[in-house]
DRENDO-1510 file (C-alpha; in Angstrom, 1 decimal, always signed):
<recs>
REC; n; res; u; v; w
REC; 1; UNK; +19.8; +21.7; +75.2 .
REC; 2; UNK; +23.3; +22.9; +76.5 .
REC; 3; UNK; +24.9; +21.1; +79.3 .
REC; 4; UNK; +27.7; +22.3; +82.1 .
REC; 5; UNK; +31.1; +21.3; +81.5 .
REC; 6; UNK; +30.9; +19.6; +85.1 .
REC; 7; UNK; +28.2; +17.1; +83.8 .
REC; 8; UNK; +29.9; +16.2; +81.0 .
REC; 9; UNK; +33.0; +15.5; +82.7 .
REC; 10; UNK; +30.7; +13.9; +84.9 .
REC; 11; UNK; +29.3; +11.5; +82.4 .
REC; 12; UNK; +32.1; +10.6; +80.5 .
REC; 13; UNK; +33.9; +9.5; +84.0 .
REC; 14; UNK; +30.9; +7.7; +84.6 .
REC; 15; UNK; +30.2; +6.0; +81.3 .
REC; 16; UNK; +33.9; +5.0; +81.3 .
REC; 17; UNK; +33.5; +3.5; +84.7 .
REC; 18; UNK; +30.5; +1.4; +83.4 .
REC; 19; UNK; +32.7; +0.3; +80.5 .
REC; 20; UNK; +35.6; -1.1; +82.0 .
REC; 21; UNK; +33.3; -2.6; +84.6 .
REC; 22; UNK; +30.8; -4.6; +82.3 .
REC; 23; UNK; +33.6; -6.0; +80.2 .
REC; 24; UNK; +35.6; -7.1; +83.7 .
REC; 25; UNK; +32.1; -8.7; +84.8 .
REC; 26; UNK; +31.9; -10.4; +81.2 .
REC; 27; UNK; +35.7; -12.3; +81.3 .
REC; 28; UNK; +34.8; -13.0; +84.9 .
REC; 29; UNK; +31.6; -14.9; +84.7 .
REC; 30; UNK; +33.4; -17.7; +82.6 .
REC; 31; UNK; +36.5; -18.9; +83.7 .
REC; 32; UNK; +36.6; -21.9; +82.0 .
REC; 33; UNK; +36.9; -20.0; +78.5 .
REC; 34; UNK; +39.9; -17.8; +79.9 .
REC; 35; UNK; +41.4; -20.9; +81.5 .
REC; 36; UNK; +41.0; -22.7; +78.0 .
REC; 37; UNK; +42.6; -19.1; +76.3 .
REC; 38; UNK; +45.3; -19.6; +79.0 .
REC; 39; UNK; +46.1; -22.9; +77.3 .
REC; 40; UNK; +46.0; -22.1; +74.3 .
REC; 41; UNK; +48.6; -19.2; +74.5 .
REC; 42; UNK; +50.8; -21.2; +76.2 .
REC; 43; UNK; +50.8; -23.6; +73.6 .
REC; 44; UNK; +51.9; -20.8; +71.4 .
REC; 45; UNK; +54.4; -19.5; +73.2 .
REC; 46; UNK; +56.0; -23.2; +74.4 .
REC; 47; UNK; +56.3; -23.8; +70.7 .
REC; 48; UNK; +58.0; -20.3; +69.4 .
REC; 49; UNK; +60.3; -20.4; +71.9 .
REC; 50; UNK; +60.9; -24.5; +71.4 .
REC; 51; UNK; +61.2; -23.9; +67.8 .
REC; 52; UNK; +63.7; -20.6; +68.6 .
REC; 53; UNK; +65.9; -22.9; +70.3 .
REC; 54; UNK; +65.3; -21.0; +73.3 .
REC; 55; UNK; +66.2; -23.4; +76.0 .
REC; 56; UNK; +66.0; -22.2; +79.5 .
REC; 57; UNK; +62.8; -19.3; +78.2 .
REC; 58; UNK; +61.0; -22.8; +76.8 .
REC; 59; UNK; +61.9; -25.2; +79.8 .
REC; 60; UNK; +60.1; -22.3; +82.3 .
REC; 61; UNK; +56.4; -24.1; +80.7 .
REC; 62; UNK; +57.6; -27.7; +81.4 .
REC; 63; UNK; +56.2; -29.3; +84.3 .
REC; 64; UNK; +58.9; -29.1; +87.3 .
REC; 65; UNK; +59.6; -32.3; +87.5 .
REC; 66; UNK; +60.1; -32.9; +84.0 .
REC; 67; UNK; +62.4; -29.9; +83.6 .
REC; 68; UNK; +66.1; -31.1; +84.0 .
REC; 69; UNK; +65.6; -33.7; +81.8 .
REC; 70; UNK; +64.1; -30.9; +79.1 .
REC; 71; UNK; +67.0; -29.2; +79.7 .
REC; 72; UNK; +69.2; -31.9; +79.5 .
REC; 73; UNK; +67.5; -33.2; +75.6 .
REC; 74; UNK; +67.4; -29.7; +74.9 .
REC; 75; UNK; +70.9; -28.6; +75.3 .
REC; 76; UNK; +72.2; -31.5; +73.4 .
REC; 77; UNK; +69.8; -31.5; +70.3 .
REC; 78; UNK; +69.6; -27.1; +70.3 .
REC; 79; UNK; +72.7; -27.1; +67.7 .
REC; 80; UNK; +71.8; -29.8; +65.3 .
REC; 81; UNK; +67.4; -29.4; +65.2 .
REC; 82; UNK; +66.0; -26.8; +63.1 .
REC; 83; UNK; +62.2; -26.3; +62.9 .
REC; 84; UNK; +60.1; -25.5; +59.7 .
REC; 85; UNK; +56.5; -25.5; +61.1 .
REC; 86; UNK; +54.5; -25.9; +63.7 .
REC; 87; UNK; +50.4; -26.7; +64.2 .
REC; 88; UNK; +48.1; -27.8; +66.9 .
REC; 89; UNK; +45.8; -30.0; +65.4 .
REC; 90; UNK; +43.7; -31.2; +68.1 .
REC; 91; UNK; +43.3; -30.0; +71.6 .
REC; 92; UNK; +41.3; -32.7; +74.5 .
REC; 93; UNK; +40.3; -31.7; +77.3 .
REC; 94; UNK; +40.3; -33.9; +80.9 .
REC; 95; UNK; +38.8; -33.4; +84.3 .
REC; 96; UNK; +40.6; -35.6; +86.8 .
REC; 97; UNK; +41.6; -37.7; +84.0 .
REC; 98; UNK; +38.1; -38.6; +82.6 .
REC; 99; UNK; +37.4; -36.7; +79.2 .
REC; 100; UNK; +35.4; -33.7; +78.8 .
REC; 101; UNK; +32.7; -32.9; +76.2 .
REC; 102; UNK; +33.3; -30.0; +74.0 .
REC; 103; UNK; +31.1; -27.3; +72.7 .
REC; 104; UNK; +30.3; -27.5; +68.8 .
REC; 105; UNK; +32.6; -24.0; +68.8 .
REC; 106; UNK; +35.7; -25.9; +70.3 .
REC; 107; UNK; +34.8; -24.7; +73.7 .
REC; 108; UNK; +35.9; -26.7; +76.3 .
REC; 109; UNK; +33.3; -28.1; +79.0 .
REC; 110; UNK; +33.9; -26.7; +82.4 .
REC; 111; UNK; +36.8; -27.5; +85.2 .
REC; 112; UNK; +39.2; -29.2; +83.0 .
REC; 113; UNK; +42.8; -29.9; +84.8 .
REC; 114; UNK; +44.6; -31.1; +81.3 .
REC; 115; UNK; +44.7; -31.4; +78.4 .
REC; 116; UNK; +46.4; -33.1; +75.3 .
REC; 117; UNK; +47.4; -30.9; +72.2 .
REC; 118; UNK; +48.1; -33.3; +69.1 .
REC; 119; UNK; +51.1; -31.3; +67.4 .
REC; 120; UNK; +52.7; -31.9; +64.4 .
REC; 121; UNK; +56.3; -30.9; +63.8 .
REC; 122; UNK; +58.4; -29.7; +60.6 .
REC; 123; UNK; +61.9; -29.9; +61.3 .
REC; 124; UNK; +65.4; -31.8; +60.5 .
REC; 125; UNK; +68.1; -32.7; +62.6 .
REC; 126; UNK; +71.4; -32.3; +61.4 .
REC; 127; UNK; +74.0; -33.6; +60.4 .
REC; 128; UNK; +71.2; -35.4; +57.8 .
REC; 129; UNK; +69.0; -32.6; +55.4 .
REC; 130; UNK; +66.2; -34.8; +55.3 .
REC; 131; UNK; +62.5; -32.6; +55.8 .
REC; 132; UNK; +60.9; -35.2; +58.7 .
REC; 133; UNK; +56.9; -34.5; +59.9 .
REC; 134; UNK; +56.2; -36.1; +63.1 .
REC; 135; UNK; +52.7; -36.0; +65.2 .
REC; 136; UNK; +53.4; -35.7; +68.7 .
REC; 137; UNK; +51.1; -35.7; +71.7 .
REC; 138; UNK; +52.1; -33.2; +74.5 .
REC; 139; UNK; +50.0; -33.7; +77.3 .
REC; 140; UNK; +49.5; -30.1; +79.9 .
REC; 141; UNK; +48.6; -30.0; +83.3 .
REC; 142; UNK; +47.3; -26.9; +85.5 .
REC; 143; UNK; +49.2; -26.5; +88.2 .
REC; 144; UNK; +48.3; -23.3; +90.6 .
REC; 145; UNK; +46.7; -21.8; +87.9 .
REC; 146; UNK; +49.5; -22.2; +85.2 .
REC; 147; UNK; +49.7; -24.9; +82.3 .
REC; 148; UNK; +52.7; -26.9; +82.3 .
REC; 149; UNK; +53.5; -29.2; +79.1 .
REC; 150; UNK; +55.6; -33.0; +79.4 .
REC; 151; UNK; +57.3; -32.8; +76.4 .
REC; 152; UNK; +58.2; -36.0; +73.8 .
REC; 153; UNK; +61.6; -34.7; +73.2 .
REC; 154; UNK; +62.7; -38.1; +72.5 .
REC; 155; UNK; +60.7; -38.4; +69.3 .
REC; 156; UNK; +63.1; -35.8; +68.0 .
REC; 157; UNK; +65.6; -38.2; +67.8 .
REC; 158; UNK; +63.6; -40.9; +66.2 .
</recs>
């Protein structure tokens, strides 16, 4: 069986077209699990560019009124903290500050507005050499569709 050129051209556009509209339709249908992905990458990129010692590029995931202060801690501790390692160990979820159940898969239940992301740090702050591990909690909080993370800068200086 031969076809025209025109239906496959046809085809292909129209195959394509059902492609990139079924996987649109698919991230669409649960925004909870995009929210939650939302979270979760800015998690990662609060902490690479916390640990980096990138001031003003970390500060922009700090909660507004929270950020001089950030910046404040942060400019003064930059030059003598340097960071081995980094993990989230724990991530729960909140709806109007009442917990949220979570999915055997580490989904988060629907509509959650914060969350609290157990970290622990690997670092040292000179001018001592001494390796220090610390568990921090860093509570984040949607705001206009964005996360925003209150920092514990103070346990840095423990």
């Amino acid at each position: 069986m031969k076809y025209s050129r025109t239906f496959i051209c046809e085809f292909s556009i129209l195959f394509l077209l059902c492609t990139v509209l079924s996987g649109t339709g698919c991230t669409t249908m649960d925004p909870f699990s995009k929210s939650q992905s939302d979270l979760e990458k800015s998690i990662r990129l609060f902490n690479r560019e916390l640990e980096s010692r990138s001031v003003e590029t970390s500060s922009l995931f700090v909660f507004p009124p929270d950020r001089q202060e950030y910046l404040t801690k942060m400019h003064e501790l930059k030059d003598k903290i340097t960071f081995y390692e980094s993990s989230v160990l724990d991530l729960k979820f909140f709806k109007d500050n009442i917990p949220i159940s979570v999915e055997p898969d580490g989904k988060a239940g629907p509509g959650f507005d914060m969350a609290v992301a157990t970290m622990r740090y690997k670092f040292s702050v000179s001018p001592a050499t001494q390796l220090k591990t610390k568990i921090v909690y860093h509570e984040w909080k949607l705001l206009q569709n964005k996360w925003f993370v209150t920092p514990d800068i103070n346990m840095f200086l423990e």
